[in-house]
N, C-alpha and C positions, 0 to 999 in steps of 0.2 A: 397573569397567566404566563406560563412558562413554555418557550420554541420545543417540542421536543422532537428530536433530528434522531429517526430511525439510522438504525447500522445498516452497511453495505456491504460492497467489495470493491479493494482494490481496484478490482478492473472498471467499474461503475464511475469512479470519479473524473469526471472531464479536466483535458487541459486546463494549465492554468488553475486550477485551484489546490487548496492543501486538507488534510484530512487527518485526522487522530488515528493512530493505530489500535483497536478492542482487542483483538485477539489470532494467531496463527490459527488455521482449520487446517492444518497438515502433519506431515509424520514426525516426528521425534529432531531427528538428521536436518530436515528443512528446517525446519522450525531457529535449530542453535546457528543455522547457517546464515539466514536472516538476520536472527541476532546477531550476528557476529558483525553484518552489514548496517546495521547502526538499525535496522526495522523491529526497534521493540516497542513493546507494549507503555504506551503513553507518550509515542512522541510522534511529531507533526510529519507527515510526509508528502509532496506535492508531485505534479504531473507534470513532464514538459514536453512531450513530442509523443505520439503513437510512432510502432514501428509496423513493419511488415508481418504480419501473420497475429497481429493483434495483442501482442505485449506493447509493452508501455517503457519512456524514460522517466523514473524517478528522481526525486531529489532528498536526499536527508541530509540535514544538515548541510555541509558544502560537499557532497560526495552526488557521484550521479550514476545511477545504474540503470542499465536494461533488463526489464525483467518480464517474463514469458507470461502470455496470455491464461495458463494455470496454474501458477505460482499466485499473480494477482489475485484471482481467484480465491483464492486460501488466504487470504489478510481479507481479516473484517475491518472495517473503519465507521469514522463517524464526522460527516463532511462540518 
């Protein structure tokens, strides 16, 4: 039998752990902007710190971003 690990969001994933990126649920602009930040689709991205007003620090790769409690939102993932 096979784990199967519904999708999420972004913002859903607790410190400390990493997550697959599914898919952007945002506008065009965001979306390439993301990408451009290394958040595409099929690569691992992890949690390191909550901030204030409920965005998050990511990590890709060796790069680390702060990113807004509705941006998060709008990345699907799959823990």
């Amino acid at each position: 039998m096979t784990d199967f690990q519904p999708s999420t969001t972004l913002a859903d994933v607790p410190i400390g752990k990493s997550a697959l990126i599914l898919a952007h649920h945002t506008n065009p602009e965001l979306s390439r902007r993301l990408k451009e930040l290394g958040l595409r689709i099929g690569r691992f991205v992890s949690v390191h710190q909550k901030t204030s007003g409920g965005g998050q620090i990511i990590r890709v790769g060796e790069s680390r971003y702060a990113v807004d409690k509705r941006t998060l939102r709008a990345v699907e993932v799959r823990l």
